[in-house]
C-alpha positions as CSV (number, residue, x, y, z in Angstrom):
1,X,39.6,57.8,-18.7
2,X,42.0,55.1,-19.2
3,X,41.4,51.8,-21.4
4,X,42.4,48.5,-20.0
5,X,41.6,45.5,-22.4
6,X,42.7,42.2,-21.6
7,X,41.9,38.0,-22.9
8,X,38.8,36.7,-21.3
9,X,37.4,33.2,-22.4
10,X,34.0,32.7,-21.4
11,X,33.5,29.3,-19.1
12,X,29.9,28.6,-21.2
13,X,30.4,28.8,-24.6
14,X,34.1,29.2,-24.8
15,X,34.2,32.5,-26.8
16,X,37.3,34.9,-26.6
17,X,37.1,38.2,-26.6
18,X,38.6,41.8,-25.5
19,X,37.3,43.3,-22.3
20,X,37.7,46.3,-20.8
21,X,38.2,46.3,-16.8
22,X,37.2,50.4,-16.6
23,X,34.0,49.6,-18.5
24,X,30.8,49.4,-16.8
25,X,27.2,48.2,-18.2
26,X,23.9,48.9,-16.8
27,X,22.8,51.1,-14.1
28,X,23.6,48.6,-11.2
29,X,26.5,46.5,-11.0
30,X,26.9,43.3,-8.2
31,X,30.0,43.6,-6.1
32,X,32.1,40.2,-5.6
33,X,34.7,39.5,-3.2
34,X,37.1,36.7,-3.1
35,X,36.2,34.9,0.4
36,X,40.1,33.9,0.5
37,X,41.8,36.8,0.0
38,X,38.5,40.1,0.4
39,X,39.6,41.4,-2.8
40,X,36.7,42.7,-4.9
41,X,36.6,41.2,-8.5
42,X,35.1,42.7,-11.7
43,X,32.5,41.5,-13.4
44,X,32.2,40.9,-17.7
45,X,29.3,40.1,-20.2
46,X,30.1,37.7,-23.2
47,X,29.5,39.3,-26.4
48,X,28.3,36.0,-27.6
49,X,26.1,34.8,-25.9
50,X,25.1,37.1,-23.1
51,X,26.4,35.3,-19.8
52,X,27.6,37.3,-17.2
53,X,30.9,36.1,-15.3
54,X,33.7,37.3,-12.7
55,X,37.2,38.0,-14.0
56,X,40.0,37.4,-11.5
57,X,43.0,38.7,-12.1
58,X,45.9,36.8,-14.2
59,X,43.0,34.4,-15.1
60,X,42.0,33.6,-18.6
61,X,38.9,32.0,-18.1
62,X,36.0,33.5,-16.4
63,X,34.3,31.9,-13.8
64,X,30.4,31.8,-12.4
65,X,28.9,34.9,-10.5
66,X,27.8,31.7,-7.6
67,X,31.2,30.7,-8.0
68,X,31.9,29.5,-4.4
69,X,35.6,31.0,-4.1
70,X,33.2,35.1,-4.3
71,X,30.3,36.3,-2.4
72,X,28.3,39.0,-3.7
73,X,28.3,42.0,-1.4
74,X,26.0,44.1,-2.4
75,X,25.0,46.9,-5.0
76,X,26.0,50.2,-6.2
77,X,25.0,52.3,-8.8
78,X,26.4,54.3,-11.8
């Protein structure tokens, strides 16, 4: 498995940390989409305080799961 970690600063409490994009958490995972464009967007957990947020590409900050630029899709499981 290959490790990608990048930046992400989270929009709620304005922690930085280190995530990894070919990580996953929990048994279920939301998909997002970008309405604009269709691409699907990954999804991040602050280690600080526990929010969960999407992580667009080339973006430092994350941004809301209700976020009106994403609808959520569906499920899959792990």
């Amino acid at each position: 498995m290959k490790y990608e970690y990048r930046e992400v600063k989270c929009p709620w409490c304005d922690h930085v940390f280190m995530w990894n994009k070919n990580g996953r958490e929990g048994l279920v995972i939301h998909m997002y989409r970008l309405k604009e464009t269709g691409k699907f967007v990954e999804e991040a957990k602050c280690p600080k305080c526990e929010m969960r947020m999407l992580v667009l590409d080339k973006v430092f900050e994350g941004i809301d799961v209700n976020d009106d630029r994403v609808e959520r899709i569906g499920v899959r499981g792990i």
